[in-house]
LODRENDREN-677128 format. One record per residue: residue number from 1; residue in one letter; y, z, x of N, C-alpha, C, O in turn. Coordinates in nm, 4 decimals. Each point is the difference from the previous one (the first is absolute). Layout:
# LODRENDREN-677128
NODE, NUM, A, Y, Z, X, Y, Z, X, Y, Z, X, Y, Z, X
...
# end
This chain:
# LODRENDREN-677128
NODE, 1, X, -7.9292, -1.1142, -3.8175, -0.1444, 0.0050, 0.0254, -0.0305, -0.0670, 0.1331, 0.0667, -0.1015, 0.0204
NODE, 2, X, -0.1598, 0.1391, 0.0820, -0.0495, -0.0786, 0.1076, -0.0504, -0.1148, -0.0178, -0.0116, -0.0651, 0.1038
NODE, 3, X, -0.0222, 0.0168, -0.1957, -0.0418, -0.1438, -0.0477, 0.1317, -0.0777, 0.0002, -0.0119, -0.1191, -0.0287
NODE, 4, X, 0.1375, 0.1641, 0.0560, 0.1490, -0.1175, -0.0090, -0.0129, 0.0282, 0.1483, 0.0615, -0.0854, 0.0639
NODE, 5, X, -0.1187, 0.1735, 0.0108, 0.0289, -0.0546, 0.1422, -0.0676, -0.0666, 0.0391, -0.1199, 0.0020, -0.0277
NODE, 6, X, 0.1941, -0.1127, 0.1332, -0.0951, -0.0836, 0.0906, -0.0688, 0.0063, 0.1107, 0.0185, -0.0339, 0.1169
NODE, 7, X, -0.1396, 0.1073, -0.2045, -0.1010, 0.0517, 0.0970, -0.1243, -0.0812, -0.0506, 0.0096, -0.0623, -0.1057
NODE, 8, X, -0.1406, 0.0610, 0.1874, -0.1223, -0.1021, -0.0577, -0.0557, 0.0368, -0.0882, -0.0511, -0.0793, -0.0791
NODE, 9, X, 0.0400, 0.2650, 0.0581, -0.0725, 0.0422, -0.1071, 0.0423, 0.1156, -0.0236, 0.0995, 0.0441, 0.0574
NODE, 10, X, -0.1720, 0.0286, -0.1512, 0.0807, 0.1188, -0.0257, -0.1253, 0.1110, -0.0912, 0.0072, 0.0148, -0.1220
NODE, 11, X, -0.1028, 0.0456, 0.1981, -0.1659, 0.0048, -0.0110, 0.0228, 0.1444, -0.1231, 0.1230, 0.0016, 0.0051
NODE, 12, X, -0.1440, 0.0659, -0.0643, -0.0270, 0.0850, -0.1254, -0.1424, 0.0499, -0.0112, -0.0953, -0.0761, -0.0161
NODE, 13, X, 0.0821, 0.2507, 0.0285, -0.1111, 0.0495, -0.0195, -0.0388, -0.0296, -0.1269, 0.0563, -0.0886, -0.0643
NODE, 14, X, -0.1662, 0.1673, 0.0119, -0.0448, 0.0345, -0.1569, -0.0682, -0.1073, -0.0411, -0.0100, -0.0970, 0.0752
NODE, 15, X, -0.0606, 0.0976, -0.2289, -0.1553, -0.0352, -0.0215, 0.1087, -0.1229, -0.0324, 0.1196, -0.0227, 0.0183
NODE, 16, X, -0.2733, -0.0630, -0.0967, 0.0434, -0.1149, -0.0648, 0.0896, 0.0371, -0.1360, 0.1098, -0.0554, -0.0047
NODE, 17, X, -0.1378, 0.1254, -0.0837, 0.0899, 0.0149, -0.0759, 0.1211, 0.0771, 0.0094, 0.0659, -0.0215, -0.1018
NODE, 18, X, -0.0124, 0.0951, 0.1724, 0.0983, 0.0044, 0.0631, 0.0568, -0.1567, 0.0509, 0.1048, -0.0587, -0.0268
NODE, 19, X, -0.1967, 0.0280, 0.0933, 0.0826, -0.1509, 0.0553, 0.0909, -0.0830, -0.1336, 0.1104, -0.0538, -0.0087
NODE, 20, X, -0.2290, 0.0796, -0.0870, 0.0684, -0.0815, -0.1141, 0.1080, 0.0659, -0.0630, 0.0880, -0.0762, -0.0402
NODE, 21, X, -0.0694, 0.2036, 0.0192, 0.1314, 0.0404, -0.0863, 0.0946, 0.0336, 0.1169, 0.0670, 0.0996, -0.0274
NODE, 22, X, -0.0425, -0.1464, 0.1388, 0.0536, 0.0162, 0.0826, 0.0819, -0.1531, -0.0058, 0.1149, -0.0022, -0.0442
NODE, 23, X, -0.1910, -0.1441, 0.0987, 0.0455, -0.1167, -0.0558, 0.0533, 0.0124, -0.1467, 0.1023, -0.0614, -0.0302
NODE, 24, X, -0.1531, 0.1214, -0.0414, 0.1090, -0.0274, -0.1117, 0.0809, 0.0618, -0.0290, 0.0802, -0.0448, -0.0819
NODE, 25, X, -0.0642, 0.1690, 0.1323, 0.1867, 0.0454, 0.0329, 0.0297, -0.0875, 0.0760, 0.0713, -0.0710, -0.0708
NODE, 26, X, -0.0782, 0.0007, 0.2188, 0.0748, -0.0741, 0.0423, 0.0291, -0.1668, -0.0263, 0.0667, -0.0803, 0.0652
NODE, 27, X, -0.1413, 0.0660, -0.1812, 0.0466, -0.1054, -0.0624, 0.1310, 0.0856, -0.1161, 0.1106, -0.0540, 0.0023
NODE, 28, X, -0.1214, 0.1409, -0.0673, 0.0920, 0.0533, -0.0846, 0.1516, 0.0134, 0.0489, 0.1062, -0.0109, -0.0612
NODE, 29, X, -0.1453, 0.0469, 0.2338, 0.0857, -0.0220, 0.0556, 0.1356, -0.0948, 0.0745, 0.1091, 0.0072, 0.0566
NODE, 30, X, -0.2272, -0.1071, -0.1142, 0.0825, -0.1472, 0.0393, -0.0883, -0.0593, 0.1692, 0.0394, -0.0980, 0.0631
NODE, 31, X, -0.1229, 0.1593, -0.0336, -0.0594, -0.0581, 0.1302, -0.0391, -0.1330, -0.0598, -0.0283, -0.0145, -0.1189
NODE, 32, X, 0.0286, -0.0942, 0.2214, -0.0675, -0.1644, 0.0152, -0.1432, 0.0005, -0.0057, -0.0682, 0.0921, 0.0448
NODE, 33, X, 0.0515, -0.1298, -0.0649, -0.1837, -0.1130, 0.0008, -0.0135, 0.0117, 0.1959, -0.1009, 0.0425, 0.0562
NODE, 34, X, 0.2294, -0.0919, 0.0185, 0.0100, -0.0233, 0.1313, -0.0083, 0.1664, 0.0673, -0.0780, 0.0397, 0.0865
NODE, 35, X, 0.1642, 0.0228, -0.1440, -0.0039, 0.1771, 0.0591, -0.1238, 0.0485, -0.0537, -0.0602, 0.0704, 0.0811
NODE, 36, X, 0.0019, -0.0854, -0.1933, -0.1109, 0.0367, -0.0342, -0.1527, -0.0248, 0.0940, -0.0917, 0.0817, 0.0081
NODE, 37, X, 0.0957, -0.1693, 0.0337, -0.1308, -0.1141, 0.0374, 0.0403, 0.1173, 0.1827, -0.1068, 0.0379, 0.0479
NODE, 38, X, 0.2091, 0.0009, 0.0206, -0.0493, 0.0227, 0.0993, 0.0059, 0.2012, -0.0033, 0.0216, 0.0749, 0.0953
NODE, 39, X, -0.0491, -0.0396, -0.2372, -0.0796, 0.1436, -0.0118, -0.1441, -0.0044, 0.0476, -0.0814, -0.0516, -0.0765
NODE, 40, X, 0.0438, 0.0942, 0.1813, -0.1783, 0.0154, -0.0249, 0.0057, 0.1628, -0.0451, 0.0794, 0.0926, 0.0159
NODE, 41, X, -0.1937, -0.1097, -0.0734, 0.0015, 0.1436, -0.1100, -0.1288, -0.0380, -0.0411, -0.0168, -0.1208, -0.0167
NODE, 42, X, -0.0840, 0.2008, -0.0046, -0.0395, 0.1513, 0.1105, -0.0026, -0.0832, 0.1450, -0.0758, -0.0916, 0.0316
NODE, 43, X, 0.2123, 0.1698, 0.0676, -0.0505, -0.0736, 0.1047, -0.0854, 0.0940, 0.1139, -0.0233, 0.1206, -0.0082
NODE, 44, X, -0.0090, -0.1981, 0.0980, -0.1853, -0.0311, 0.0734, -0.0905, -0.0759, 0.0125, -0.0173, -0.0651, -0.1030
NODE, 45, X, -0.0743, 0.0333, 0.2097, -0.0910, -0.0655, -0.0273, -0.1159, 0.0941, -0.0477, 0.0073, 0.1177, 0.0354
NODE, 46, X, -0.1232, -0.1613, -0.1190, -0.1207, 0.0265, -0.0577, -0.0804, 0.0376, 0.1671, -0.0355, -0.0749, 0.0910
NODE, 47, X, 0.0292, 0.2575, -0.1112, -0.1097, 0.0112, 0.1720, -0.0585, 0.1013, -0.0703, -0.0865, 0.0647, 0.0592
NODE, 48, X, 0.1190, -0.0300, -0.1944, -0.0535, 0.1102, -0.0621, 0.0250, 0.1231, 0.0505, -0.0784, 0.0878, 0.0362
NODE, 49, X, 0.2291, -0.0927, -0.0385, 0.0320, 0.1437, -0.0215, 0.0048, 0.0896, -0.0825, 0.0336, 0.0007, -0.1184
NODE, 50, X, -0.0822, 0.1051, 0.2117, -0.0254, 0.1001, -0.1074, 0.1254, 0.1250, -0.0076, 0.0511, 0.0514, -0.0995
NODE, 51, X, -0.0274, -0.0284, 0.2357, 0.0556, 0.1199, 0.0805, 0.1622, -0.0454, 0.0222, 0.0307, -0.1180, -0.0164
NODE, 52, X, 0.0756, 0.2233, 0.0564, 0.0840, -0.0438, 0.0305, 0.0674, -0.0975, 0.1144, 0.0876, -0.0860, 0.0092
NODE, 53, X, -0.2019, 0.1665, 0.0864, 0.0355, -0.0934, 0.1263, -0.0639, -0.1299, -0.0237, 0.0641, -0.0852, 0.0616
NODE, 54, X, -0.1564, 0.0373, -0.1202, -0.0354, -0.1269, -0.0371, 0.0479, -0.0774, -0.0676, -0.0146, -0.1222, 0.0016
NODE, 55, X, 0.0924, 0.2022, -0.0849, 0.0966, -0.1004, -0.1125, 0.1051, -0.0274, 0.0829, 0.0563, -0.1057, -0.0284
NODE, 56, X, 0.0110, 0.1941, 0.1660, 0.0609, -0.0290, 0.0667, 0.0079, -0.1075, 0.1243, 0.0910, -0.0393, 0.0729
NODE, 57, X, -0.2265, 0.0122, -0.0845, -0.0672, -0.1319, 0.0772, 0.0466, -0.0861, -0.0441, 0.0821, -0.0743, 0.0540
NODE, 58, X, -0.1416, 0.0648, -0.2011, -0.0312, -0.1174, -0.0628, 0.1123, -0.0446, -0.0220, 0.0057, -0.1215, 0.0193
NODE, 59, X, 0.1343, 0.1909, -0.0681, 0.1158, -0.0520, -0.0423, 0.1085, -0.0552, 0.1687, 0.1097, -0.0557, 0.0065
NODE, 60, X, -0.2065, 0.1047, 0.1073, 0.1016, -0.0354, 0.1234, -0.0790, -0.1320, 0.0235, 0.0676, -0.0909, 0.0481
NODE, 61, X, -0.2354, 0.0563, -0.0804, -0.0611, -0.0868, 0.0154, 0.1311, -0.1258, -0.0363, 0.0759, -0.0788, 0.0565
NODE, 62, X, -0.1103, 0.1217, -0.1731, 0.1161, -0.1374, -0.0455, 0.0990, -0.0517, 0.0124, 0.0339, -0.1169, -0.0184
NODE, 63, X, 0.0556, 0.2647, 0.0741, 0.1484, -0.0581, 0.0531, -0.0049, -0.0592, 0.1388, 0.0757, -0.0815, 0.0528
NODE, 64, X, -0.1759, 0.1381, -0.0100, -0.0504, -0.0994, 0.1456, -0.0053, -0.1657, -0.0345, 0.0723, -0.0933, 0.0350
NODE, 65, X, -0.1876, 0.1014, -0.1170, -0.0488, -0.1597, -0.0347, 0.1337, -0.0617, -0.0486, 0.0232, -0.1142, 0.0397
NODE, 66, X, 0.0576, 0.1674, -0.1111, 0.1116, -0.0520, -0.0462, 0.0578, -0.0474, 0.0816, -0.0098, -0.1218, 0.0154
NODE, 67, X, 0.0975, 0.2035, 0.0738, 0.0701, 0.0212, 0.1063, -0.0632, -0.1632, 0.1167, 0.0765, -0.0824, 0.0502
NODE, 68, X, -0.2224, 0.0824, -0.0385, -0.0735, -0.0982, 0.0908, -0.0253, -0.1082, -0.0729, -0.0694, -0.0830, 0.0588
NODE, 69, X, 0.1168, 0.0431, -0.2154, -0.0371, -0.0840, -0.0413, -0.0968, -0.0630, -0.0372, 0.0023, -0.1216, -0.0193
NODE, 70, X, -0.1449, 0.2268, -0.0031, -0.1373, 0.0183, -0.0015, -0.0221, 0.0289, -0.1267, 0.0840, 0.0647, -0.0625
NODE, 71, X, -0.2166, -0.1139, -0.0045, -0.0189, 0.0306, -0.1147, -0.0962, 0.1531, 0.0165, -0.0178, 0.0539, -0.1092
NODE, 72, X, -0.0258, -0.0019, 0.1928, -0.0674, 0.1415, 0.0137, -0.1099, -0.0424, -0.0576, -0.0481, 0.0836, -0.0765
NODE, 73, X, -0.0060, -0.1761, 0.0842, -0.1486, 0.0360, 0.0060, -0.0794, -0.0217, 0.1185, 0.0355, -0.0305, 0.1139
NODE, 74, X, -0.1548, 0.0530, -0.1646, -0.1476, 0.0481, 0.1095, 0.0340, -0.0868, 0.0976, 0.0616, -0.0972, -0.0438
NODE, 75, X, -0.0817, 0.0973, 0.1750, 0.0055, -0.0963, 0.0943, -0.1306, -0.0827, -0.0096, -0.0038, -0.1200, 0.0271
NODE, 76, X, -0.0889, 0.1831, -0.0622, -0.1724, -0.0893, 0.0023, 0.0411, -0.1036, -0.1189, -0.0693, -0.1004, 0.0165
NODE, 77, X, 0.1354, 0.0879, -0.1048, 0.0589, -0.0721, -0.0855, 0.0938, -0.1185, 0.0232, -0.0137, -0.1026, -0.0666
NODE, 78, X, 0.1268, 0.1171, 0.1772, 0.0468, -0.0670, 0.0595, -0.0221, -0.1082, 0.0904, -0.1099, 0.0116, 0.0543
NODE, 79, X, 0.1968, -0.1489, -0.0050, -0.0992, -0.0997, 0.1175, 0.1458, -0.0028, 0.1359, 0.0989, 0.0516, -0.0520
NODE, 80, X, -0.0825, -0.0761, 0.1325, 0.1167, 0.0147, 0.0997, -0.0297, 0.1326, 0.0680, -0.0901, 0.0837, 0.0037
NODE, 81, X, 0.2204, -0.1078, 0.0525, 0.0287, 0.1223, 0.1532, 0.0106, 0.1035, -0.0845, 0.0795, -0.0044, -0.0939
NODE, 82, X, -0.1630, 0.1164, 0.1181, 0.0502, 0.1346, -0.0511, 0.1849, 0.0543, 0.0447, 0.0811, 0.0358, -0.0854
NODE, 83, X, -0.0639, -0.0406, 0.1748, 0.1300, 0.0279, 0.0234, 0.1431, -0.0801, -0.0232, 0.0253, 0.1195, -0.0151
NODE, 84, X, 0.0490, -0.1688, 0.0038, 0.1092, -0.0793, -0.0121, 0.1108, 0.0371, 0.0533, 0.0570, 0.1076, -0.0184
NODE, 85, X, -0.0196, -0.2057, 0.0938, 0.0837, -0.0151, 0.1102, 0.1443, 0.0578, -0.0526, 0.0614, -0.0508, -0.0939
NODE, 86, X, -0.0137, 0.1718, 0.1734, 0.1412, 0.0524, -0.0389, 0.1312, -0.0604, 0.0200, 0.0146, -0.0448, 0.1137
NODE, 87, X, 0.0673, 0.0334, -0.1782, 0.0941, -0.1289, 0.0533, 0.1302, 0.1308, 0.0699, 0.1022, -0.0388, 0.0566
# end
């Protein structure tokens, strides 16, 4: 399963209940509490997608924020430099 590789996350379409009988095959499976915890499932952020290309936003939204170490929300919400320095 991509959850034994060491990668940060490992993101999964489909609703919430899908999410759930999905975790519990991979607990049946023998996955950790630790491989478990870095599934996001349904992954995306909330922009209210409706459409494909929007769900396709929303799920790159996040691997961005991931990727930048950002929690993806609103910037009017946020206090600091909008940008962060690339190392």
């Amino acid at each position: 399963a991509a959850l034994r590789l060491p990668v940060e996350f490992v993101g999964a379409m489909g609703s919430r209940a899908t999410d759930v009988r999905r975790r519990a095959l991979l607990v049946e499976e023998g996955l950790t509490e630790a491989e478990l915890a870095r599934l996001r499932s349904p992954i995306g952020l909330d922009i209210g997608a409706s459409t494909p290309e929007e769900t396709a936003v929303s799920i790159l939204a996040e691997v961005l924020a991931a990727r930048a170490g950002a929690a993806g929300a609103p910037l009017t919400t946020t206090t600091g430099p909008i940008h962060k320095e690339r190392a």
